[in-house]
LUMLUMMI-658538 format. One line per 8 residues: their letters; for each residue x, z, y of C-alpha. Coordinates in steps of 0.05 Angstrom, whole numbers. Last residue first. Layout:
BEGIN
a> X:Z:Y  ...
END
This chain:
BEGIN
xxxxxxxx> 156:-181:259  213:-136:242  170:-62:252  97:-104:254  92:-94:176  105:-21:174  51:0:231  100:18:294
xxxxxxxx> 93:93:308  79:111:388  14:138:369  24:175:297  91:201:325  57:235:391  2:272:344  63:293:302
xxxxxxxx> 104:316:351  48:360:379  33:380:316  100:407:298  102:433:362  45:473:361  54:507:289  131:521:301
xxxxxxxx> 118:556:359  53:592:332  103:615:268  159:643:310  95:672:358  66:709:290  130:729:267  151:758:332
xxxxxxxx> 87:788:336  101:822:265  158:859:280  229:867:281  243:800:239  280:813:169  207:783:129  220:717:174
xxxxxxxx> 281:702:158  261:662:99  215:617:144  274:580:169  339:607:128  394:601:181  430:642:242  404:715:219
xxxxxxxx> 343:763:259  321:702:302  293:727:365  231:711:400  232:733:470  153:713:481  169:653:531  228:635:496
xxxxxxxx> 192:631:427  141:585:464  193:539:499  244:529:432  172:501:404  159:462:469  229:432:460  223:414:383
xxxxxxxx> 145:382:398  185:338:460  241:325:415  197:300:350  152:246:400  220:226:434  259:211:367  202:179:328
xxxxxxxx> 187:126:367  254:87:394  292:117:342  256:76:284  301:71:217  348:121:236  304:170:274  248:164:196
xxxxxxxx> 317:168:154  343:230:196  279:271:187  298:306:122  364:322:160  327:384:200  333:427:152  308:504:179
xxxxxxxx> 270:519:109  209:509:133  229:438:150  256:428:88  194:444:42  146:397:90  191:342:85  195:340:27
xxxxxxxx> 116:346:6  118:287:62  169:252:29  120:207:-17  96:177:49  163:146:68  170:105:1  97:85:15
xxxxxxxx> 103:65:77  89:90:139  29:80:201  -25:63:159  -18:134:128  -23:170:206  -53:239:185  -14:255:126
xxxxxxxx> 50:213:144  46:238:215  43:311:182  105:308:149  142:281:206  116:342:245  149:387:187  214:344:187
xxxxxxxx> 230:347:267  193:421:275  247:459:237  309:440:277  276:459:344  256:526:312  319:543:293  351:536:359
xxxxxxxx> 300:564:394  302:637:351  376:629:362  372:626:431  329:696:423  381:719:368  421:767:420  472:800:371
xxxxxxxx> 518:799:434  582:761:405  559:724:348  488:708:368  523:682:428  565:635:390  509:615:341  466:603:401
xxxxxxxx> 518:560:436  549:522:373  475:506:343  455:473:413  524:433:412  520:417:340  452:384:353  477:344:418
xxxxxxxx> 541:332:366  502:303:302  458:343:258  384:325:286  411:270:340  350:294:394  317:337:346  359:401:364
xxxxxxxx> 378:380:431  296:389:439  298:462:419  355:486:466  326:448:527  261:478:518  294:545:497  334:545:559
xxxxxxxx> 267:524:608  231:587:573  291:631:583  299:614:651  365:608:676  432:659:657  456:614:605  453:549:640
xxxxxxxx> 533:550:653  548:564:576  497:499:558  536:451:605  592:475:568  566:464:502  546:392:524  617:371:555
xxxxxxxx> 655:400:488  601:361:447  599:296:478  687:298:479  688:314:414  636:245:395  686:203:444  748:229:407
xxxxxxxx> 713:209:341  685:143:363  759:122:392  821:130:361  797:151:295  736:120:279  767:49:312  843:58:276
xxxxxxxx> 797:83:215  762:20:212  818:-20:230  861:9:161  803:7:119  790:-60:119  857:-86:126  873:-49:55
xxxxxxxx> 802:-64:31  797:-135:49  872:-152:31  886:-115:-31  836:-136:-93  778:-171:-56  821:-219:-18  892:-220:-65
xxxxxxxx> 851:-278:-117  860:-327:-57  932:-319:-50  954:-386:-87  890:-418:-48  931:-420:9  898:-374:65  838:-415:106
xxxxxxxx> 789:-364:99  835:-303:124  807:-293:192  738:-303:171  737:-255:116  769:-202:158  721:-210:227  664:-203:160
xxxxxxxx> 705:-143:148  697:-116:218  631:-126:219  607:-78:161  663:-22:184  632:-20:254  568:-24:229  575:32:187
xxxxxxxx> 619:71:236  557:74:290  515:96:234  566:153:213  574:172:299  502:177:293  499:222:227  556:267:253
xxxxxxxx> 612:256:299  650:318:267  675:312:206  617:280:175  647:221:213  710:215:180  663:220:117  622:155:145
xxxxxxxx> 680:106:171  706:131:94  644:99:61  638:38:113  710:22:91  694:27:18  625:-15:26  651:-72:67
xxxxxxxx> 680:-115:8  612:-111:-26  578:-138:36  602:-150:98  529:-130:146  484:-95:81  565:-64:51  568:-38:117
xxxxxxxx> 506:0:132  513:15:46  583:56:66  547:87:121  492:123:101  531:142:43  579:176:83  524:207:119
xxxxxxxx> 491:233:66  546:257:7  552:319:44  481:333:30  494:327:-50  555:379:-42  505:436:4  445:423:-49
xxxxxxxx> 498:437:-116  535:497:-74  465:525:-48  439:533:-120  506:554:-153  516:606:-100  445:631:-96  439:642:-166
xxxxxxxx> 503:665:-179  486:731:-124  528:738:-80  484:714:-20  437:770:-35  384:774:-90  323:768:-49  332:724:7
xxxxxxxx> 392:690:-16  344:667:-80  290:641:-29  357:602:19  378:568:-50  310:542:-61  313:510:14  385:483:-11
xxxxxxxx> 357:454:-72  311:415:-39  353:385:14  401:370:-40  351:324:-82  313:301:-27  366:280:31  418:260:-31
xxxxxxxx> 354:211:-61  343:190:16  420:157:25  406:95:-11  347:78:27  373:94:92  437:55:81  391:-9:73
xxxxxxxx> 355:15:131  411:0:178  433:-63:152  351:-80:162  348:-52:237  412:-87:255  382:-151:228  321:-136:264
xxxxxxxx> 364:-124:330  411:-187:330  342:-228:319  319:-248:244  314:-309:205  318:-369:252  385:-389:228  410:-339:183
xxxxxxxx> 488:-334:191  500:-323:117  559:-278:83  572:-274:11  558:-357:-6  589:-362:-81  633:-414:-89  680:-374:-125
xxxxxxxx> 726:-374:-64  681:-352:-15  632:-391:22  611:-376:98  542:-405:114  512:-433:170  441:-446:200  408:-479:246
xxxxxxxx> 360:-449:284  286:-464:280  224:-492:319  232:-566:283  166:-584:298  148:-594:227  177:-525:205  141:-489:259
xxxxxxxx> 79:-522:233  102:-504:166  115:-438:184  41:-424:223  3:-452:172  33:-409:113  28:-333:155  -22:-306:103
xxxxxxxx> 15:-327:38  91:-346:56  85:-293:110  74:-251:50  140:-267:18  186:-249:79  205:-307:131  266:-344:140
xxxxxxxx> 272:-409:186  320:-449:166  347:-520:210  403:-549:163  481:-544:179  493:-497:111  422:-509:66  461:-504:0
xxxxxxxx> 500:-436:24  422:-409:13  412:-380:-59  359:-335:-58  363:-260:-47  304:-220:-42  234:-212:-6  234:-286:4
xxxxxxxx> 197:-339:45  251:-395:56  230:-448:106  276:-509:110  269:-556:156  264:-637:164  280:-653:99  319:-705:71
xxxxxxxx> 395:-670:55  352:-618:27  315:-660:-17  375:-707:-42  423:-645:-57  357:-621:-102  308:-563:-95  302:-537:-163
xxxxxxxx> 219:-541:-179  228:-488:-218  282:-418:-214  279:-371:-276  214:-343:-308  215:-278:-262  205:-326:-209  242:-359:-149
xxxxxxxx> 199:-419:-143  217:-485:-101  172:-510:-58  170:-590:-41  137:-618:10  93:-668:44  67:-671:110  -8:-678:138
xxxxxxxx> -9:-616:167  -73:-597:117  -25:-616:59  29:-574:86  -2:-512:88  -42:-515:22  36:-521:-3  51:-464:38
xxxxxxxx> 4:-426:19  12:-437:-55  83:-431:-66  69:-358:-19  22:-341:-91  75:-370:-134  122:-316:-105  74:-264:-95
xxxxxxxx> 47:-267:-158  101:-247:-217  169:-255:-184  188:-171:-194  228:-178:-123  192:-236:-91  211:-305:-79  189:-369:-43
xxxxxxxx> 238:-427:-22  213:-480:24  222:-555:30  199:-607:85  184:-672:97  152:-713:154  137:-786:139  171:-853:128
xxxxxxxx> 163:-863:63  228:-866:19  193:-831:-45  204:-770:-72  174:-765:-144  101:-756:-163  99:-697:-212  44:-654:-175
xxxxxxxx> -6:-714:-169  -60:-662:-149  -33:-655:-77  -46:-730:-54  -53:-745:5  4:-698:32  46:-705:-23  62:-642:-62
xxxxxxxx> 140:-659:-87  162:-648:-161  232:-654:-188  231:-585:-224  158:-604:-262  94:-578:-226  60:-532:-271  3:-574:-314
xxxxxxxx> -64:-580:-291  -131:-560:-316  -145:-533:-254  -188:-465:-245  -243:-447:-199  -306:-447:-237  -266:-430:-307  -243:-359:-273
xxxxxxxx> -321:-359:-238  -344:-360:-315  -298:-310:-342  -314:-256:-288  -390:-274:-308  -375:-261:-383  -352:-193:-353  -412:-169:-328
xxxxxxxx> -446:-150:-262  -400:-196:-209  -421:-192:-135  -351:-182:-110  -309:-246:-153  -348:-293:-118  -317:-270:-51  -250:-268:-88
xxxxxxxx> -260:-338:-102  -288:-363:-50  -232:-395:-21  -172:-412:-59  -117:-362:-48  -126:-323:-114  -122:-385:-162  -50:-394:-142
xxxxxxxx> -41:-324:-167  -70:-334:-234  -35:-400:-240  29:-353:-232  1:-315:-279  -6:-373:-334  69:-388:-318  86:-319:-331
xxxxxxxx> 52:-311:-392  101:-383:-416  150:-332:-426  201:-299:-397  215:-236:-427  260:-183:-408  208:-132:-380  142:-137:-415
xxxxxxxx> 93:-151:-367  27:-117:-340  -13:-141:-280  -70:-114:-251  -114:-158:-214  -160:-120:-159  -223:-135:-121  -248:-94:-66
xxxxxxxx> -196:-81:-16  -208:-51:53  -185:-77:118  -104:-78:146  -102:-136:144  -34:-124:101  -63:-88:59  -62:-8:45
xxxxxxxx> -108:-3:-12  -159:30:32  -229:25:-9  -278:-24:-24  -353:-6:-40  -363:-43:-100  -297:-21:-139  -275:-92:-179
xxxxxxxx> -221:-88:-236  -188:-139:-272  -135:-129:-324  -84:-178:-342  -45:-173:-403  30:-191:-426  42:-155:-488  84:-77:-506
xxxxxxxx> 86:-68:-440  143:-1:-437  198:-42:-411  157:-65:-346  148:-117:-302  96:-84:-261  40:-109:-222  -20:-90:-172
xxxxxxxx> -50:-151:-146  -100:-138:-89  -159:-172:-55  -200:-160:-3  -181:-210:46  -114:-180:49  -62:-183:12  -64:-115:-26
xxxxxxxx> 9:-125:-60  35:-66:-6  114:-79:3  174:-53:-39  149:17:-45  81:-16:-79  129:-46:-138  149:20:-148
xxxxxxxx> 80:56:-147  67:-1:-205  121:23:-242  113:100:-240  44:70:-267  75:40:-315  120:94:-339  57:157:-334
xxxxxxxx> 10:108:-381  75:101:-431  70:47:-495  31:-9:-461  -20:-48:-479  -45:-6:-528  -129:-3:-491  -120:70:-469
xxxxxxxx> -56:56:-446  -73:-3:-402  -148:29:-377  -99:92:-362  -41:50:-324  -107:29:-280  -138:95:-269  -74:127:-252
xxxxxxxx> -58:61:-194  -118:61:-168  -119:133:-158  -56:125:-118  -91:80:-69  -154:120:-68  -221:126:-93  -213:106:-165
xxxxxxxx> -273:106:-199  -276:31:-209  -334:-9:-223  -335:-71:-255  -268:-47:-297  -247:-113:-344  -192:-98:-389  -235:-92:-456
xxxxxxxx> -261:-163:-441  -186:-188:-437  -153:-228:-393  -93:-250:-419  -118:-305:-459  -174:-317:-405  -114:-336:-366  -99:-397:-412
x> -38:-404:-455
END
């Protein structure tokens, strides 16, 4: 199969409409549907926007492949598209994109399609292509500069090294030469392009170092060019450029050095020179007893901190669909309470559904925090670690209980690695969770919670003493505890005070501060996404609408992924807009007529210039946090650099 035989005349866009990144993405699923290449234009494009959520597939240097393995394709087909002018696809240089190849495959199938596409890809990183590609006026030409720069070569066979001097002989076999060697792994989560795109690089890579090597493909067509015993045991290093799990126990005592996919495409020269001067860690691997490799020290991979930072988003991204889904609810709930009373079954049912999926957060949080560091054995103590915490220590104490559960089993694993191999089937059935559990909960118990109570008594009395200052330095302080932990015990501590002297005066004016400290986290988070897009992700932008609806509705946990992900940014730029909010409605003796509902309150307020200064507070300090988030803000791909 040749790529013309995916690339159709009837799939060839010279000029796109499209003038954004999500436009893109409708106009292309359209062109697909309208043509009966696939079966639903709103599924594949929902696929394509997932595919983006997992890292933007606009390379750079103007090009982008947009792809979906997908169970509504009905054929594999490749569209090409070209929009004269450019526009922001989001890549990773961070320039526009001009030229795009859409790919559409059926999910399941691993044909010989994907080999042809994975020429396609290869085809990409040659220079001049994609420059060629811009000035195109019909698509015979398209077809002509796809027959300029292809190779009628086979794909390299699984024993197949890329010789130095020789990169067309693709199914030369190792020889004994004395000469630097290498081999790399390449993979990416739908292993369509990127993977055999990073195969490429590196490849290129190597032959202008002078050094051969030997890439083996992680693709949606299986594994090829199998790195054997014999080639690992030979090579110098070992670079693995993945975006998901490869096998890795094989390259135990070997110098690693592991990069995502794209630094396999635009990062190529600098990891094979790295590779040939030996600038890596070695790495080791801990094997259970199926042979399986559950736990990897990874040599040059990450620092301490960007592994903590990817164990930590990994409970992030599983806890978001219980921030949305709940969150929403809850702000609907408030509407309902507004109107029909909080008797009514409306309101009950509404705020009982959001209030249950919330609760789920933190333990959720941490169960996957623990299951990233230890794995499946970790998730069940990380889970409890994070309810014990929703007791009390809130979403911090939940993170800190996460790790603690996560390392705690790997401490469990290692201890019990030499046990006779009569007791080996008793590790994932009673002794990891039993032990597991138990020294999770000794630690949660004995020592994060007490230290989380004793935070939150010491806080709330600090608070009591300050009661009698300023009312505009009280609010300040009132509103920024609010964003500081957003639901953990600094929070609690500002929401005990006010709630407690709303209670016994009826004074809502610390209430008032309160409130709109917890609003202006989410809404000014919103806005960073909408004025900052280079700034977040995808995933991250599609909570802005979110975002927006919590906020207003006095939830400050819609912000908790963005503080958990990236304190060091987000939490100062949110507390400083929270504390000049709680400032403003301190200054002008705003009071909060009930002790939740946000905007919903605001028709039960005295008058309308306490509306109007509630509203101004929240207004300025959601900007103000935003502003400050938009500059502070790592972009996405320098967060783990």
């Amino acid at each position: 199969m040749e790529i013309k035989d995916l690339l159709k005349k009837e799939l060839i866009i010279l000029d796109l409409e499209a003038n954004s990144k999500d436009e893109v993405i409708d106009e292309l699923a359209n062109k697909f549907y309208e043509k009966g290449y696939v079966k639903s234009e709103k599924d594949f494009a929902q696929g394509l926007r997932e595919r983006e959520q997992e890292g933007s597939t606009a390379l750079g240097d103007g090009v982008a492949i947009p792809h979906s393995k997908n169970k509504t394709v009905k054929e594999p087909a490749v569209l090409f598209a070209r929009k004269k002018d450019g526009l922001d696809y989001e890549a990773l240089d961070g320039e526009d994109t001009f030229v795009f190849f859409a790919i559409a495959a059926p999910d399941g199938e691993n044909n010989l399609h994907v080999e042809t596409l994975a020429e396609l890809s290869k085809m990409i990183m040659k220079g001049g292509f994609v420059d060629d590609l811009k000035t195109v006026n019909t698509p015979d030409e398209v077809y002509s500069i796809i027959d300029k720069y292809s190779k009628p070569k086979k794909i390299n066979e699984d024993k197949s090294v890329i010789k130095s001097n020789d990169k067309e002989n693709a199914t030369q076999t190792e020889t004994d030469k004395e000469s630097d060697f290498i081999v790399a792994v390449t993979a990416c989560p739908n292993g369509i392009a990127h993977t055999y795109m990073a195969q490429e690089g590196l490849e290129e890579a190597a032959k202008k170092a002078g050094v051969d090597i030997k890439v083996e493909t992680n693709g949606s067509d299986g594994i090829k060019n199998r790195l054997t015993d014999e080639d690992i045991k030979r090579a110098k290093a070992v670079i693995i450029s993945a975006d998901k799990k490869v096998e890795t126990a094989r390259f135990d005592g070997k110098k690693v050095i592991q990069r995502p996919v794209s630094d396999g495409i635009r990062k190529a020269d600098e990891l094979v020179d790295r590779a040939i001067k030996g600038q890596a860690s070695v790495f080791h691997s801990e094997v259970s007893s199926n042979n399986e490799s559950y736990k990897s020290t990874k040599g040059d991979s990450q620092s301490f901190w960007q592994k903590i930072y990817g164990d930590i988003m990994n409970g992030i991204s599983h806890m978001l669909p219980f921030v949305i889904g709940g969150g929403i609810l809850l702000a609907i709930s408030f509407l309902f309470e507004r109107f029909t009373g909080d008797n009514s079954q409306v309101f009950t049912f509404l705020n009982g559904l959001g209030s249950d999926s919330m609760s789920f957060l933190i333990p959720i949080l941490a169960g996957y925090i623990a299951m990233s560091i230890g794995d499946r054995p970790a998730l069940m103590p990380g889970m409890v670690a994070g309810l014990m915490a929703s007791r009390g220590a809130g979403f911090i104490g939940g993170l800190i209980g996460g790790l603690i559960a996560g390392y705690i089993t790997n401490l469990i694993k290692k201890m019990t690695r030499n046990l006779p191999k009569s007791v080996e089937g008793l590790k994932p059935m009673l002794i990891y969770p039993v032990l597991g559990l138990l020294f999770t909960g000794i630690i949660m118990y004995f020592i994060i919670d007490p230290i989380f109570t004793g935070i939150n008594s010491a806080i709330n009395n600090w608070l009591m003493n300050l009661s009698g200052s300023n009312r505009i330095l009280l609010g300040a302080l009132l509103g920024a505890m609010m964003a500081i932990d957003m639901g953990g015990p600094i929070n609690k501590a500002a929401y005990a005070f006010a709630i407690g002297v709303f209670t016994d005066t009826g004074i809502g004016s610390y209430m008032a501060a309160v409130m709109v400290g917890g609003m202006v986290p989410p809404i000014a988070i919103a806005l960073a996404c909408s004025l900052f897009k280079n700034k977040f992700t995808e995933k991250e932008k599609e909570t802005k609408i979110t975002n927006f609806i919590l906020g207003l509705s006095f939830i400050t946990e819609g912000a908790i992924p963005f503080a958990a992900s990236e304190p060091q940014s987000v939490i100062p730029s949110v507390a400083i807009g929270s504390a000049i909010a709680g400032a403003i409605v301190g200054a002008f003796n705003v009071e909060s007529p009930a002790p939740h509902g946000g905007v919903f309150v605001l028709p039960a307020m005295s008058n309308l210039n306490q509306v109007l200064f509630f509203l101004l507070a929240v207004a300025i300090g959601s900007v103000v946090g935003a502003l400050l988030l938009g500059k502070l803000k790592k972009r996405p791909e320098d967060k783990v650099a």
